[in-house]
VEXDREN-2710 file (C-alpha; in Angstrom, 1 decimal):
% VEXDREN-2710
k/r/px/py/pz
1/UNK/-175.8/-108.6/30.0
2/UNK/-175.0/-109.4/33.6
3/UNK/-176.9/-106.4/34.8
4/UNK/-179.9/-107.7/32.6
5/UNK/-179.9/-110.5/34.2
6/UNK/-179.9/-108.6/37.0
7/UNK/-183.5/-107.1/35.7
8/UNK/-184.7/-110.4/34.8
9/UNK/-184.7/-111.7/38.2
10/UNK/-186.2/-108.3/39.5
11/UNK/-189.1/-108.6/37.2
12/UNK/-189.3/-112.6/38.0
13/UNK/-190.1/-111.6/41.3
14/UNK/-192.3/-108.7/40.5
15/UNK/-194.1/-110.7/38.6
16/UNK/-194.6/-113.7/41.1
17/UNK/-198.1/-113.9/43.4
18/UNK/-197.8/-112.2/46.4
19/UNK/-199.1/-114.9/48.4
20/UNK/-196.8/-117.8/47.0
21/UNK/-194.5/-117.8/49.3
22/UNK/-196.5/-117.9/52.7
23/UNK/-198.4/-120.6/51.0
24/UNK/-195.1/-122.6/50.5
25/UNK/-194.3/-121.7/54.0
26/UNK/-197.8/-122.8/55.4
27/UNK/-198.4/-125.9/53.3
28/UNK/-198.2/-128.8/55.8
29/UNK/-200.3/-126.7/57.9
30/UNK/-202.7/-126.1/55.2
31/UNK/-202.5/-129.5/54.4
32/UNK/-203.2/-130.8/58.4
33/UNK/-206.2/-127.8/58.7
34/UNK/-207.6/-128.9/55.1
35/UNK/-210.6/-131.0/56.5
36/UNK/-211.7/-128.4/59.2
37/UNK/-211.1/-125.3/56.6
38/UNK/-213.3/-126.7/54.0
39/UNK/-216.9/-124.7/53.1
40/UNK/-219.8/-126.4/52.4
41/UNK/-219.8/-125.9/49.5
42/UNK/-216.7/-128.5/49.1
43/UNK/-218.3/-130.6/50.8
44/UNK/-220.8/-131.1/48.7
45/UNK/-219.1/-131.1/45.0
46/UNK/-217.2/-134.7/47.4
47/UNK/-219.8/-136.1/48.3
48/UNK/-221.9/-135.6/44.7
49/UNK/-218.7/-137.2/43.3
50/UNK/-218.8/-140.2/46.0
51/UNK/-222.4/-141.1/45.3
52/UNK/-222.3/-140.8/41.3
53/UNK/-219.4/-143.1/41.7
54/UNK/-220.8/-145.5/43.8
55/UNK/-224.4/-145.8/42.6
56/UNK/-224.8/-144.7/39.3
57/UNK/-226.6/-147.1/37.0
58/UNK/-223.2/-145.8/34.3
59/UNK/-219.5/-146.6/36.1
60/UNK/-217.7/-143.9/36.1
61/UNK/-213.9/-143.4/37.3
62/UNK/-212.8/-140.7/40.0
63/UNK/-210.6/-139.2/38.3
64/UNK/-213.4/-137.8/35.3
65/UNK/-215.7/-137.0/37.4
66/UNK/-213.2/-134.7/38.9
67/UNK/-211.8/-134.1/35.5
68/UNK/-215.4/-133.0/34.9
69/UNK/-215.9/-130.8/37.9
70/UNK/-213.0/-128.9/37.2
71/UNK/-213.7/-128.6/33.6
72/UNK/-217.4/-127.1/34.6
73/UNK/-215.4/-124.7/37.3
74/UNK/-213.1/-123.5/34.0
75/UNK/-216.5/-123.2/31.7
76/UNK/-218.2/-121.3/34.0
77/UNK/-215.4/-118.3/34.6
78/UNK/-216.4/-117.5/31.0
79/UNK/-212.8/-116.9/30.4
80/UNK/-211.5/-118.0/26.8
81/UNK/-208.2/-118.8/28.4
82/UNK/-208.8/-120.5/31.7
83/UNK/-207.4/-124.2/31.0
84/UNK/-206.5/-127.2/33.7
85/UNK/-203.5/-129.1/32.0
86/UNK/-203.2/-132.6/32.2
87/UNK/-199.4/-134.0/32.9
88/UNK/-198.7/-134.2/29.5
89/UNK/-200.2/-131.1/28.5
90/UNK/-198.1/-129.3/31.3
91/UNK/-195.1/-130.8/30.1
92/UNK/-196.2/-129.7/26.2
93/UNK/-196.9/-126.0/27.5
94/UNK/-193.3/-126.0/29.7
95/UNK/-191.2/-126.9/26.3
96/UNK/-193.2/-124.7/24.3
97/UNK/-192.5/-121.3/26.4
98/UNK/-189.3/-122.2/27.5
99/UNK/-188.1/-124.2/24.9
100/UNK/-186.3/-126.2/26.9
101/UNK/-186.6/-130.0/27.2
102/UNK/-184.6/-132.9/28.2
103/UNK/-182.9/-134.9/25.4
104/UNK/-179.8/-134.9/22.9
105/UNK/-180.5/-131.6/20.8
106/UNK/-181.7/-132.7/17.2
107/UNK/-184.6/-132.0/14.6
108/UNK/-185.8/-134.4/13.1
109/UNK/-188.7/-135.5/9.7
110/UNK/-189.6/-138.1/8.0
111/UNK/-188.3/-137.7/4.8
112/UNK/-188.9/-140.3/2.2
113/UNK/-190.5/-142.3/5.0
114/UNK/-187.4/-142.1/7.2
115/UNK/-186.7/-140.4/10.3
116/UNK/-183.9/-138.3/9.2
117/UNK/-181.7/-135.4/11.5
118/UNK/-182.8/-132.5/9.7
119/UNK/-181.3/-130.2/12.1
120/UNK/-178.3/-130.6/15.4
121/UNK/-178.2/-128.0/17.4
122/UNK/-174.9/-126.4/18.3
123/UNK/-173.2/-127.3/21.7
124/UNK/-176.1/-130.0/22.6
125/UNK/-175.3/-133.7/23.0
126/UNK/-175.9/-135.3/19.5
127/UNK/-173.5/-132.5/18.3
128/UNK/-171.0/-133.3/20.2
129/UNK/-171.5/-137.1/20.0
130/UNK/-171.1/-136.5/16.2
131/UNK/-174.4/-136.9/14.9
132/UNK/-174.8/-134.4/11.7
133/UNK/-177.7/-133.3/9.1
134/UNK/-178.7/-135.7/7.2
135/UNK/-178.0/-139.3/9.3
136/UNK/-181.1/-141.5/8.9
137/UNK/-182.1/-142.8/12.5
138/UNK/-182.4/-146.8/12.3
139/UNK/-182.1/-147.7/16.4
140/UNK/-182.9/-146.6/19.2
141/UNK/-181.2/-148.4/22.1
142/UNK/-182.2/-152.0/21.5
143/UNK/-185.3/-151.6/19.3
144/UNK/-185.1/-150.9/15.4
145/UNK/-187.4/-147.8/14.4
146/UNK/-187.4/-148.1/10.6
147/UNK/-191.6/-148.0/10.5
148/UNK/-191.2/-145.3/13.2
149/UNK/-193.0/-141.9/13.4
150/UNK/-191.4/-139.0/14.2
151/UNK/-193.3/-138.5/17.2
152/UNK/-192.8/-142.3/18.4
153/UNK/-189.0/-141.6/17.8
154/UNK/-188.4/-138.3/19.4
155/UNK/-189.9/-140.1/22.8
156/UNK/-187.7/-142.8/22.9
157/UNK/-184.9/-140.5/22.7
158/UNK/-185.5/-138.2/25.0
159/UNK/-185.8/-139.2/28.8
160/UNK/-184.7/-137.6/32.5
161/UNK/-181.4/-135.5/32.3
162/UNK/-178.6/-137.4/33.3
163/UNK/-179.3/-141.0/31.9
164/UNK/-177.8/-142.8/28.1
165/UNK/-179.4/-143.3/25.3
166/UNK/-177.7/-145.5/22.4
167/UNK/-178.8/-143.8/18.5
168/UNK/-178.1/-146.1/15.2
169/UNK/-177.9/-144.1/12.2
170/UNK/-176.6/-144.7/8.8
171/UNK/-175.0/-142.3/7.0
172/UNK/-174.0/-142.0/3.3
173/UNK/-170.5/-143.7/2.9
174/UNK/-170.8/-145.7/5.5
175/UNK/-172.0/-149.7/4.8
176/UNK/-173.1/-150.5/8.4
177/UNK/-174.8/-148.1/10.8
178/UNK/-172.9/-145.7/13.3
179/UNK/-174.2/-146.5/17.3
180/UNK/-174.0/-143.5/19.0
181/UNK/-173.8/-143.8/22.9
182/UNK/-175.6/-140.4/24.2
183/UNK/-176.2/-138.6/27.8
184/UNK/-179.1/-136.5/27.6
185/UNK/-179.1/-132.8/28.7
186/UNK/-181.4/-130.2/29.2
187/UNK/-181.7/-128.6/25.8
188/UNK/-183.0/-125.0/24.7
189/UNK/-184.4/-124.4/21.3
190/UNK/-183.7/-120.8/20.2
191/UNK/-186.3/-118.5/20.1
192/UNK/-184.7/-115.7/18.1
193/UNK/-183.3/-116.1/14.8
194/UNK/-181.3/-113.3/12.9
195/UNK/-179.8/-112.7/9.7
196/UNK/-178.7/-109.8/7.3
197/UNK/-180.4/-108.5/4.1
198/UNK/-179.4/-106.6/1.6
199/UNK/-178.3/-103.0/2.2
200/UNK/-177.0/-104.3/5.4
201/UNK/-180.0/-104.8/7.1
202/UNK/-180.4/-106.6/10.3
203/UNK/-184.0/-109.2/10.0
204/UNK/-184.7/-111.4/13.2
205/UNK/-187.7/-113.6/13.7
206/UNK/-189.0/-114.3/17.0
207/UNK/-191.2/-116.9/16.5
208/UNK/-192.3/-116.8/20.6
209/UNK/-191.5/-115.3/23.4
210/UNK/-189.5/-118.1/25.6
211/UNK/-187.0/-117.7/28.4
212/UNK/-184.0/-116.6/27.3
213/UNK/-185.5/-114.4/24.3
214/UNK/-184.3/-111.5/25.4
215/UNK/-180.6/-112.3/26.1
216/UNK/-180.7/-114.2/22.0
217/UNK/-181.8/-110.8/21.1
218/UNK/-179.3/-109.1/22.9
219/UNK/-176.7/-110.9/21.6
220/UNK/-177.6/-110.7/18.0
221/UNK/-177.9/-107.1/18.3
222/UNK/-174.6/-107.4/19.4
223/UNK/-173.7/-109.6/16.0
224/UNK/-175.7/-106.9/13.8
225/UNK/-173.7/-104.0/15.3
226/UNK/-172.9/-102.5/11.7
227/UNK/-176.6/-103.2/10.6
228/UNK/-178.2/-99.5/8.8
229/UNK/-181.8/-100.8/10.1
230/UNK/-183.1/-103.7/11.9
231/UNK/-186.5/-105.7/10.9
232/UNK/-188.2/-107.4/13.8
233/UNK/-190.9/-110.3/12.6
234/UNK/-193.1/-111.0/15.2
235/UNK/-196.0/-112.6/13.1
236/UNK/-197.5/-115.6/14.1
237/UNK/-196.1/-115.1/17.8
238/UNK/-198.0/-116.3/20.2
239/UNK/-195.9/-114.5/23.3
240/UNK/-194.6/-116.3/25.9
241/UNK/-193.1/-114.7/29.4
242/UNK/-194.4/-111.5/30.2
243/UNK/-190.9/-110.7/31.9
244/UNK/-188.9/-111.6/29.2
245/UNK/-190.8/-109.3/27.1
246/UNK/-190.1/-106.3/29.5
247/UNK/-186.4/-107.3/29.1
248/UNK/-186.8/-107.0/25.2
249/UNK/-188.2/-104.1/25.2
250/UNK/-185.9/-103.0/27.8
251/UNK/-183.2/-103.5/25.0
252/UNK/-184.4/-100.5/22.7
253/UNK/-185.7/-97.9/25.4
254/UNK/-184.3/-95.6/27.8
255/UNK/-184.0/-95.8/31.8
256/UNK/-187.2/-94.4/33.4
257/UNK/-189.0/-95.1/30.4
258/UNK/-192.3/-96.9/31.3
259/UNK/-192.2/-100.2/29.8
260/UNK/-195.9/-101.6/30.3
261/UNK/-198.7/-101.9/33.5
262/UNK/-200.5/-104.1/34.8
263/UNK/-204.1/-103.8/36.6
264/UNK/-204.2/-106.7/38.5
265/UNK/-206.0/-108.2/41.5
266/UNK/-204.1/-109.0/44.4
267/UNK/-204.7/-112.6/45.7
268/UNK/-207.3/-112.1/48.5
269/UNK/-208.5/-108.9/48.2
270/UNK/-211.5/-108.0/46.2
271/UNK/-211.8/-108.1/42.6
272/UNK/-213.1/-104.6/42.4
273/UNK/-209.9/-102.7/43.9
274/UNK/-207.1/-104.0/41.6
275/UNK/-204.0/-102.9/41.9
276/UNK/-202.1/-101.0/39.1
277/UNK/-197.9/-101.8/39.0
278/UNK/-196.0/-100.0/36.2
279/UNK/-192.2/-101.8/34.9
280/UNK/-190.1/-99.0/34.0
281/UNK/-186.6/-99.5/31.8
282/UNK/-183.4/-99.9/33.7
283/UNK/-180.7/-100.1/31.0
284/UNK/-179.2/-97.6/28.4
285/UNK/-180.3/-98.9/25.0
286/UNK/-178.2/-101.7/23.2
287/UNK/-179.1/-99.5/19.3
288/UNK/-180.3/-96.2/20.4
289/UNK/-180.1/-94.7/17.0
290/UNK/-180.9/-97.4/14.7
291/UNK/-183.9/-97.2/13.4
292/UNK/-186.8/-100.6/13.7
293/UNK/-189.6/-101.5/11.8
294/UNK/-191.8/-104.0/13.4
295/UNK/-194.0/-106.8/11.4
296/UNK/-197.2/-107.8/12.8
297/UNK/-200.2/-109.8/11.9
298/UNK/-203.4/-111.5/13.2
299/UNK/-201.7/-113.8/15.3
300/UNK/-198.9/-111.7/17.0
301/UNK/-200.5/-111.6/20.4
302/UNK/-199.6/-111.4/24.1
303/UNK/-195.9/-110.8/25.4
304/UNK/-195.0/-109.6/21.4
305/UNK/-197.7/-107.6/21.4
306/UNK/-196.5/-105.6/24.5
307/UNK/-193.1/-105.1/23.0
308/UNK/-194.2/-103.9/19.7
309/UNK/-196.9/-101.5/21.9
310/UNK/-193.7/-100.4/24.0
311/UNK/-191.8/-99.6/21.1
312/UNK/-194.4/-97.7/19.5
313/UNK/-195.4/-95.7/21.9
314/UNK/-192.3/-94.5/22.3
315/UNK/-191.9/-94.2/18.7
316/UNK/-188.8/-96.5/19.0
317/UNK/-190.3/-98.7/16.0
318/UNK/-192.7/-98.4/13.0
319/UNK/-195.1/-101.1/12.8
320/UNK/-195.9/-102.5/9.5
321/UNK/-199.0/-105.1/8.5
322/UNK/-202.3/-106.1/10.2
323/UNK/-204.3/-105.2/13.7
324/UNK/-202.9/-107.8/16.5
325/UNK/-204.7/-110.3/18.0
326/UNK/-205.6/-108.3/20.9
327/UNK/-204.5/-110.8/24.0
328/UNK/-203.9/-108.4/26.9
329/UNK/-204.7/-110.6/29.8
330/UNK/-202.3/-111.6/33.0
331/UNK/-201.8/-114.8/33.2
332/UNK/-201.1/-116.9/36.2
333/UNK/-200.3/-120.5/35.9
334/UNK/-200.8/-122.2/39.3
335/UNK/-198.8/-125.6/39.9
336/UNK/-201.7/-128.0/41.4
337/UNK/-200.6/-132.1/42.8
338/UNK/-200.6/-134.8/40.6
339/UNK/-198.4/-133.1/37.9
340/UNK/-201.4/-130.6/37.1
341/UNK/-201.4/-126.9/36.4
342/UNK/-204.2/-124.1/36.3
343/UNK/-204.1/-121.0/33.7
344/UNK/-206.1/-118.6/34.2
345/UNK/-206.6/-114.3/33.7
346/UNK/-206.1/-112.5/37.1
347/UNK/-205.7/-109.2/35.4
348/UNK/-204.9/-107.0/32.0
349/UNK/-201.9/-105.4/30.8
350/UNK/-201.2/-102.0/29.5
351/UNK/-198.6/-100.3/26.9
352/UNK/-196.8/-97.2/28.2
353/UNK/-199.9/-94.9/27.4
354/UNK/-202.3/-96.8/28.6
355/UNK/-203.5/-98.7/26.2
356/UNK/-205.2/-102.2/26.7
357/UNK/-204.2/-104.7/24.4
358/UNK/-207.5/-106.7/25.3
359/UNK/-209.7/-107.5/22.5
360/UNK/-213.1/-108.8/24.0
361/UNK/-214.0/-112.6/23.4
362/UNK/-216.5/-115.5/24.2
363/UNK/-215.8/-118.4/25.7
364/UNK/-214.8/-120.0/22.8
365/UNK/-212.5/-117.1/21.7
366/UNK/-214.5/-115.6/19.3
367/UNK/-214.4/-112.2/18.9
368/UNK/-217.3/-109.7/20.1
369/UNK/-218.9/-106.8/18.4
370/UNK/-216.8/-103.4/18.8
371/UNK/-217.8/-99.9/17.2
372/UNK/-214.4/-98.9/16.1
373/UNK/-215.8/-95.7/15.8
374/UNK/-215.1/-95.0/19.6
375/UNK/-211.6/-95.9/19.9
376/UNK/-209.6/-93.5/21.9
377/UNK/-207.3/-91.6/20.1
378/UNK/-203.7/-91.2/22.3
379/UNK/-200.3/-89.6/21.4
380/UNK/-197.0/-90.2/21.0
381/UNK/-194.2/-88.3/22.8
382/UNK/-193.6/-87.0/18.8
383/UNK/-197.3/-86.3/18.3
384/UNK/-198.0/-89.6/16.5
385/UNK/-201.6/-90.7/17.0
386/UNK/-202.1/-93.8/17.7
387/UNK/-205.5/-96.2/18.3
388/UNK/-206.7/-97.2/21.8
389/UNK/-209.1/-100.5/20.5
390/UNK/-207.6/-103.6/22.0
391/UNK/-204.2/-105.0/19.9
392/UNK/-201.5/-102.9/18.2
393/UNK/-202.9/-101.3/15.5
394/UNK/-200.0/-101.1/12.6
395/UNK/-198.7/-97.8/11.6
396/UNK/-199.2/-98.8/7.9
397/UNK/-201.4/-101.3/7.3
398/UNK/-200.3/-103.6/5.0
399/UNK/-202.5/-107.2/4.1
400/UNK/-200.6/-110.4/3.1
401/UNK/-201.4/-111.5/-0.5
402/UNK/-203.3/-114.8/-0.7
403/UNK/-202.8/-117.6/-3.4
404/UNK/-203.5/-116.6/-7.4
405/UNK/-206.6/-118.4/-8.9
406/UNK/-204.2/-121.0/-10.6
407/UNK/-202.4/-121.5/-7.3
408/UNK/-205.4/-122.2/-5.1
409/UNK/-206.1/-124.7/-7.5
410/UNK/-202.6/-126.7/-6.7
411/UNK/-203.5/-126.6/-3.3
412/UNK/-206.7/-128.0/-4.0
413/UNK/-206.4/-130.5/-6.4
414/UNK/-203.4/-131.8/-4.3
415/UNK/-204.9/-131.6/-1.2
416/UNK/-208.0/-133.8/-2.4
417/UNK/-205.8/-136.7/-4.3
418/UNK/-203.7/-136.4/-0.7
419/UNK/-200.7/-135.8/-3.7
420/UNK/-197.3/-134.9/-0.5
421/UNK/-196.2/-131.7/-2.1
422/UNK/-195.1/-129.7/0.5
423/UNK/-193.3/-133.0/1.8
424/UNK/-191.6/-133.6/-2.0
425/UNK/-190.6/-129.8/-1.7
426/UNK/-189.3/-129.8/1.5
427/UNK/-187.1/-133.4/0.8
428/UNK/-185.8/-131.8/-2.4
429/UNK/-184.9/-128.7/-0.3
430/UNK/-182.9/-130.8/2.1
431/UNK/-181.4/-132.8/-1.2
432/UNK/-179.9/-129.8/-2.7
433/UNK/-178.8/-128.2/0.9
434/UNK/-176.9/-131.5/1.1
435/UNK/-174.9/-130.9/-2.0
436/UNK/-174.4/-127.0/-1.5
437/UNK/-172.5/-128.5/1.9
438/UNK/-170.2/-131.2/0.4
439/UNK/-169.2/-128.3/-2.1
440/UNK/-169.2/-125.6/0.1
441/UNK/-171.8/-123.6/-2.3
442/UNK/-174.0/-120.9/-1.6
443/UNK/-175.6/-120.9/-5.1
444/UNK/-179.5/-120.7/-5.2
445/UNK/-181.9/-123.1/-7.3
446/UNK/-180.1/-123.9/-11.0
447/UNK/-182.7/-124.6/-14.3
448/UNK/-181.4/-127.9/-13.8
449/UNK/-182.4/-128.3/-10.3
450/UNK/-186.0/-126.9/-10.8
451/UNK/-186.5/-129.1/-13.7
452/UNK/-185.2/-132.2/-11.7
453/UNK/-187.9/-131.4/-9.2
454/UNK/-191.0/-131.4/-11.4
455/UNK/-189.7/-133.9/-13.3
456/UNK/-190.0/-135.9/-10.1
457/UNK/-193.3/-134.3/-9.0
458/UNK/-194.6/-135.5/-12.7
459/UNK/-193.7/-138.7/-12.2
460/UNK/-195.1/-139.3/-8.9
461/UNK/-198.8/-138.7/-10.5
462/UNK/-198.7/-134.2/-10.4
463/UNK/-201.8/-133.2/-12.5
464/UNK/-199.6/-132.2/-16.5
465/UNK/-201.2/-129.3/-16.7
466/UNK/-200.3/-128.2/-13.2
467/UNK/-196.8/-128.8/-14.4
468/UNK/-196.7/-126.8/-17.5
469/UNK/-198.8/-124.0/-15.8
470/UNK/-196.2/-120.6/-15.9
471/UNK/-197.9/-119.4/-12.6
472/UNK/-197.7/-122.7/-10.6
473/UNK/-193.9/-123.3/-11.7
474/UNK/-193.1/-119.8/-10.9
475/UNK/-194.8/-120.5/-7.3
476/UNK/-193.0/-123.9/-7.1
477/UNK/-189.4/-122.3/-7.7
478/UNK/-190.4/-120.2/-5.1
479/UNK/-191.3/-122.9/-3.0
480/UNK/-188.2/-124.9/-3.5
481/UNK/-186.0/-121.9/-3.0
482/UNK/-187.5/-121.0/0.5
483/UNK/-186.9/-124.8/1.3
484/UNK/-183.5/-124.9/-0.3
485/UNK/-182.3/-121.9/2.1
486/UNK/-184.1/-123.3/5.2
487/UNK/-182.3/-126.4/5.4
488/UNK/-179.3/-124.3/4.7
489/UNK/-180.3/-122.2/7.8
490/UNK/-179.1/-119.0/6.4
491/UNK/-182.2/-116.8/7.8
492/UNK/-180.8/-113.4/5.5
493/UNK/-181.4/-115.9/2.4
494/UNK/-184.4/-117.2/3.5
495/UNK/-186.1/-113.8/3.7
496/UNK/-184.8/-112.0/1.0
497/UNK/-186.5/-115.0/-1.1
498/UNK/-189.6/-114.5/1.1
499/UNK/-189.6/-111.2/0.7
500/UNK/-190.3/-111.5/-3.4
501/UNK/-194.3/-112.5/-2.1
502/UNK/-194.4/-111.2/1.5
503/UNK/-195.5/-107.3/1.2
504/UNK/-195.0/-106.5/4.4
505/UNK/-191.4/-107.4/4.8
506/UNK/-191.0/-106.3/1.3
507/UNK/-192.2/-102.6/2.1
508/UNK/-189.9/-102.8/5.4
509/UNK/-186.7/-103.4/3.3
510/UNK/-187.5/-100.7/1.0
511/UNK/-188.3/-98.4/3.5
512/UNK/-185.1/-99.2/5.4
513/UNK/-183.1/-99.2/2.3
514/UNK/-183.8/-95.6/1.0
515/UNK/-184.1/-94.1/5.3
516/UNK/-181.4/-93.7/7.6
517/UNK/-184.0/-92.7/10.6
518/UNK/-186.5/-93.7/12.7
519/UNK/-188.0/-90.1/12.6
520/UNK/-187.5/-90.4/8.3
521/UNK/-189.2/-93.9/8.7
522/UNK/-192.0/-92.0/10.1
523/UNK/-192.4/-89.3/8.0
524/UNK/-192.4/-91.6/4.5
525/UNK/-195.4/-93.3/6.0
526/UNK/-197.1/-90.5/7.1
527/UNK/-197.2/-88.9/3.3
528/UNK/-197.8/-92.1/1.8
529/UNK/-201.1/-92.3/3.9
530/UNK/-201.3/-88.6/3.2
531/UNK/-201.2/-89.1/-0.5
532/UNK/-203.5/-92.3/-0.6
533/UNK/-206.1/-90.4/1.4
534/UNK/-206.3/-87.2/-1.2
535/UNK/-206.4/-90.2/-4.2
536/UNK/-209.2/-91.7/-2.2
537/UNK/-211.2/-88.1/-1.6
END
């Protein structure tokens, strides 16, 4: 992994502006020049701001009418995602792709309207303090947070590396609360999860693309070594790092293999002769012969989409479920003073053939009007053909299930009496979890158990009939089960109960259970489609 992270910092730079550096260099002398270098233009939008400040019948503050400015600058680059961040927000978007953040390493919900540690993560603070799953937080340093939020307490426990915070808790068996006496660390939520099925195969979710996605991946490749076929879930991901996603995709190709390009515009030069850079693999492959299926959806966008294009391209990976989002956009995020940042596109990107992940959008991000009828057609090195229409267009299209009549109903009728179901599910789910750990079980949801749960969902007001319904019971079991392994964070368990609804990852398990090859994977979806077209004619 050390010559990966090697890459990394290749691609880091690569990646970075070409004129950040001189303006580093030349920013006290940008800085003294500022009032001589500034056009007209400038000029004016200060001095509109001055007089509307000064004069206007309305008081207005500074600060929005600069806020303003700006945001008119953003609206009129007609660019769905050009944004200015606030302080806040730019410390929101920093934890978010990184996940990194500065505090003690725990989880936490309100659960029967407490604030209780519903996950510590390994080799973090709180872990090592001896906070575990399941303490109710009662204190933070001197103030009691009983009528707390969640969001309330998470901010008064995190705070600059470095520096103590004191946590109450009490914890079953103990009559007075434990005090807790913490230093705060940077912490790094995991961006990859992994687990094994059934069959002995490998499933991990990637749930964004954040720094450090690439080496979790590597090393739970590493952990699946003896897997017969590996599921990678990259639904619902919004991307994250462009250069993390090279690495990933780094992981499963071969050296000299074109990873992705970009056609970008060099700062300072005109927008009409873009530059095109192309990131090429550097690494042997960590499973060249195991053979992927990819899951995609609606919402798998950006950095995951240019791994799942890079994979299938190269036919490295099948892709199973619906057309991508379709983000193919460079991103730069500039650092501005105050604590501010600017996003905004300065180019697109490309998969290995060529094709642009761009789907065209308003401003508000809704999508425009295409005639899928002219989509490109491009190849595969194995003759695959594949679509050229903005997004990753699956393999084998496959369309997640909704809710049955009777089940839309639940979610109705609860939703409109404001009944907490999800919340009853998911503190019954951490209930049980809690027993299967004092007896060191790893049995799934007894009669007994289910029973206990709508027993309790009766009494708390749930609809009878919704109770007795065969369809809504058989949807709650499921429920409670997915909540049940959650809590017990055994991913394998989680999905194989997932799988009994999801189609997608049901058809990639079946697939990989009866195909030993990526080439097999490819030719059992090829004569399905085959055989559905001829049923169809």
């Amino acid at each position: 992994m050390q010559n990966r992270k090697a890459f990394r910092l290749l691609l880091i730079l690569a990646l970075l502006p070409s004129s950040l550096a001189a303006q580093n260099g030349n920013a006290a002398r940008n800085r003294a020049t500022q009032a001589q270098s500034q056009p007209p233009q400038a000029e004016v939008l200060s001095g509109a701001i001055r007089a509307i400040s000064r004069m206007h019948m309305d008081q207005f503050d500074d600060s929005l009418l600069w806020e303003a400015a700006i945001g008119g600058l953003i609206e009129s680059l007609n660019d769905p995602y050009a944004e200015l961040f606030t302080p806040a927000q730019s410390d929101a978007w920093e934890e978010t792709t990184t996940g990194n953040y500065s505090g003690i390493g725990l989880q936490i919900t309100l659960l029967n309207e407490e604030v209780t540690v519903t996950g510590v993560f390994r080799g973090f603070p709180a872990n090592e303090a001896g906070i575990v799953i399941g303490d109710v937080i009662v204190g933070v340093n001197d103030t009691q947070v009983t009528d707390w939020s969640t969001e309330i307490t998470a901010d008064s426990i995190r705070g600059p590396v470095g520096t103590d915070v004191r946590v109450r808790v009490r914890r079953n068996g103990y009559e007075q609360p434990l005090e807790f006496e913490i230093t705060r660390a940077e912490v790094h939520v995991k961006a990859v999860e992994w687990g094994m099925l059934d069959n002995d195969i490998g499933y991990v979710i990637m749930d964004r693309v954040a720094r450090g996605a690439a080496e979790e991946m590597d090393a739970a490749l590493e952990e699946m070594e003896d897997a017969r076929g590996l599921i990678i879930d990259l639904r619902r991901n919004p991307g994250g790092f462009l250069d993390e996603s090279l690495m990933l995709a780094d992981l499963f190709l071969e050296p000299g293999e074109k990873l992705a390009s970009t056609v970008q515009r060099t700062p300072g030069r005109p927008a009409s002769e873009p530059d095109e850079e192309a990131f090429t693999d550097q690494w042997p492959a960590r499973v060249p012969n195991l053979p992927v299926i990819v899951l995609v959806d609606g919402y798998t966008a950006s950095g995951a989409e240019i791994l799942a294009g890079a994979l299938q391209d190269y036919d490295r990976a099948l892709v199973l479920g619906e057309r991508t989002f379709g983000k193919g956009v460079v991103q730069t995020v500039m650092e501005l003073p105050h604590g501010r940042r600017l996003r905004f596109t300065t180019g697109t990107w490309l998969t290995p053939l060529g094709r642009s992940l761009q789907r065209d959008r308003d401003r508000q991000g809704q999508l425009l009007p295409e005639n899928a009828a002219v989509h490109p057609i491009v190849a595969t090195p194995q003759g695959r053909e594949l679509v050229n229409g903005g997004g990753i267009f699956p393999d084998l299209d496959i369309v997640e299930d909704t809710l049955n009549l009777r089940e839309q109903e639940l979610v109705r009728v609860t939703g409109e009496s404001q009944f907490p179901l999800n919340l009853r599910v998911m503190e019954y789910g951490f209930e049980l979890a809690s027993v299967r750990r004092e007896t060191k079980s790893d049995d799934d949801v007894t009669d007994a158990e289910f029973e206990t749960l709508m027993s309790r969902l009766a009494d708390e007001g749930l609809v009878a009939n919704l109770v007795a319904d065969p369809d809504i019971r058989a949807y709650l079991r499921w429920r409670a089960r997915i909540a049940l392994w959650q809590r017990m964070d055994d991913v394998g368990a989680e999905a194989g109960v997932l799988a009994e609804r999801d189609r997608a990852l049901s058809e990639a398990i079946r697939l990989l259970s009866s195909h030993t090859t990526q080439t097999e994977l490819f030719q059992a979806v090829d004569a399905s489609s085959t055989a559905a077209r001829g049923a169809t004619n």
